[in-house]
N, C-alpha and C positions, 0 to 999 in steps of 0.2 A: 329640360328647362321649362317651370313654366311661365308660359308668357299671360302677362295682364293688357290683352286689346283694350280696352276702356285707356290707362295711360299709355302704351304704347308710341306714340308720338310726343308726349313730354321726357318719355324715360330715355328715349332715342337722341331727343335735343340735346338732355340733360349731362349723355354720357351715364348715366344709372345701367340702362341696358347692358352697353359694353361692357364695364364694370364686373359685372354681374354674371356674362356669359365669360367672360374672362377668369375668375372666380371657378366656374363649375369645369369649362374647359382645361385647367391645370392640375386641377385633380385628375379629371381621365389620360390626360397627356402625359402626366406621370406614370400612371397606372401601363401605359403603351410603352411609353418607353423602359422604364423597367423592367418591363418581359422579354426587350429585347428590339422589338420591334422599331419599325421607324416609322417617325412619325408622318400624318397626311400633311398634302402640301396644303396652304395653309386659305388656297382659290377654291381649290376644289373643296374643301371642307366648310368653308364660306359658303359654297354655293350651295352644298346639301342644304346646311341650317338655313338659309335664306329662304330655300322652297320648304320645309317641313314649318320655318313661320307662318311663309305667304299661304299656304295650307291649310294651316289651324286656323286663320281671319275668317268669320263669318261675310262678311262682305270683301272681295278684294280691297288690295291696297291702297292708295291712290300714289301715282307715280312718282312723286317726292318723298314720300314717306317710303316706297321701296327701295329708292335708288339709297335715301340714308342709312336706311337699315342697313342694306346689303355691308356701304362703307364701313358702319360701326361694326357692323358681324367680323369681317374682314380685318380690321384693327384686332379685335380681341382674339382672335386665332392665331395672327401673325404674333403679338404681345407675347399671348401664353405658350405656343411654340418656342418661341426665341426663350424665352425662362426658364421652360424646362430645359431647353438644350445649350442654357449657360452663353448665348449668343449674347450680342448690342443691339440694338432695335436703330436703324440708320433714322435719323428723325429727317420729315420731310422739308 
């Protein structure tokens, strides 16, 4: 995925983000699951992509902007998991 830091914090607001990671996420989740595999839980796969973001930022985060990301990241895993695997998504 890549990420545009410059809007990173509007895309986040916006739900573009999620969206988007959601998007790229259901393509490999199908791909995983297809082969047979089972898919990652959908925290721990949050959390990878949350650090390979916080990572790629020239300057760290600032603490709001990670704590939403991490949220949004976490919707769109949970979202595209539940799709490919023909689940409901409990709303909160």
């Amino acid at each position: 995925m890549n990420v545009d830091y410059e809007s990173l914090e509007g895309d986040v607001a916006s739900g573009l983000f999620r969206e988007s990671l959601r998007e790229e996420l259901l393509f490999g989740f199908r791909q995983i699951h297809n082969s047979g595999e089972r898919l990652p839980l959908a925290s721990y796969y949050a959390a990878q992509i949350a650090d390979i973001v916080n990572r790629g930022a020239a300057e760290p985060l600032n603490k709001d902007l990670a704590f939403n990301l991490y949220q949004e990241i976490l919707l769109a895993v949970e979202t595209a998991r539940a799709e490919v695997l023909g689940e409901e998504m409990l709303s909160s």
